[in-house]
C-alpha positions in Angstrom: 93.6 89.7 138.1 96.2 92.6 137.5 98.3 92.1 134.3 102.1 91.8 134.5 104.5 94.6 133.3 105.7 91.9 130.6 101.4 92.1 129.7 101.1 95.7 130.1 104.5 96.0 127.7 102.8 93.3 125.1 99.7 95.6 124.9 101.4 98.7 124.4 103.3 97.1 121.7 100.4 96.0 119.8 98.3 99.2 120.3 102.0 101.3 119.0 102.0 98.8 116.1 97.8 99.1 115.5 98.9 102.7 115.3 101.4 103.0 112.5 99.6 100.5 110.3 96.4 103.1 110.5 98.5 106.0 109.7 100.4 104.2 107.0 103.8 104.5 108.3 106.9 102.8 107.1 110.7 102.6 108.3 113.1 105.2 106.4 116.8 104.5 106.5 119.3 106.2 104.7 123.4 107.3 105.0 123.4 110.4 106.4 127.0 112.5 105.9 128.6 114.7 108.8 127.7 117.7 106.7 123.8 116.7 106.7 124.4 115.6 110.1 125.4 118.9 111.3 122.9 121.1 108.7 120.0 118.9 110.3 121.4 119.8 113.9 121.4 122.8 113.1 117.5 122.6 112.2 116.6 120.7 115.1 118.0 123.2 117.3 116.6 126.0 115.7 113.2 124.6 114.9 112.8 124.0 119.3 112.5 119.8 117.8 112.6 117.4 119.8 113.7 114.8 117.0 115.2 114.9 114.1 112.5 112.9 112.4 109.6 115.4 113.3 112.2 118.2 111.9 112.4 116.5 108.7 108.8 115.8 108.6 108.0 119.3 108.8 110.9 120.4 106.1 108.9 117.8 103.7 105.2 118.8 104.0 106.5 122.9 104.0 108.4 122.0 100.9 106.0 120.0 99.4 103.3 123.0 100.1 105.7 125.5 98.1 106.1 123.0 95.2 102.2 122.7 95.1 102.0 126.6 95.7 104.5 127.6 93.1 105.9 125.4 91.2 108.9 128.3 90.8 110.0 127.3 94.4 111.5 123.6 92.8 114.5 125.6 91.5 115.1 126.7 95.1 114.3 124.1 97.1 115.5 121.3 95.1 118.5 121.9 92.8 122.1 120.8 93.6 124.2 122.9 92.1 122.8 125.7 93.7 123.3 123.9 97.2 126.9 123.3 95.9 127.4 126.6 95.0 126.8 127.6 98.0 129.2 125.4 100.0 132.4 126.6 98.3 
């Protein structure tokens, strides 16, 4: 007997959900500001992404592989002031 669409929908959910557990994923939420929203634009764009979320992932694991490289890089990559600096 064929399964439904409402069957073949309940499987893919399960198999989707099977996934993430195995890979460890968890939801992220956060407030994101026009300027971010427009900065991270501007990265998806750039970048050829086709989500936000994978351009952010990539940001994170490049920047975390600098930190680990040369510790230096934190002062770049990570201070404030210097990104508010740079906005005025």
């Amino acid at each position: 007997m064929a399964k439904t669409a409402a069957q073949r929908k309940a499987d893919q959910r399960r198999r989707e959900a099977s996934h993430l557990e195995a890979v460890g994923a968890s939801r992220f939420s956060m407030d994101m500001y026009q300027g971010t929203r427009e900065a991270l634009a501007r990265i998806v764009e750039a970048g050829g992404f086709e989500q936000p979320a994978e351009a952010l992932t990539v940001l994170i694991h490049n920047a975390d592989n600098e930190i680990q490289r040369d510790m230096s890089q934190i002062d770049v990559l990570l201070n404030v002031a210097r990104l508010r600096e740079t906005k005025r």
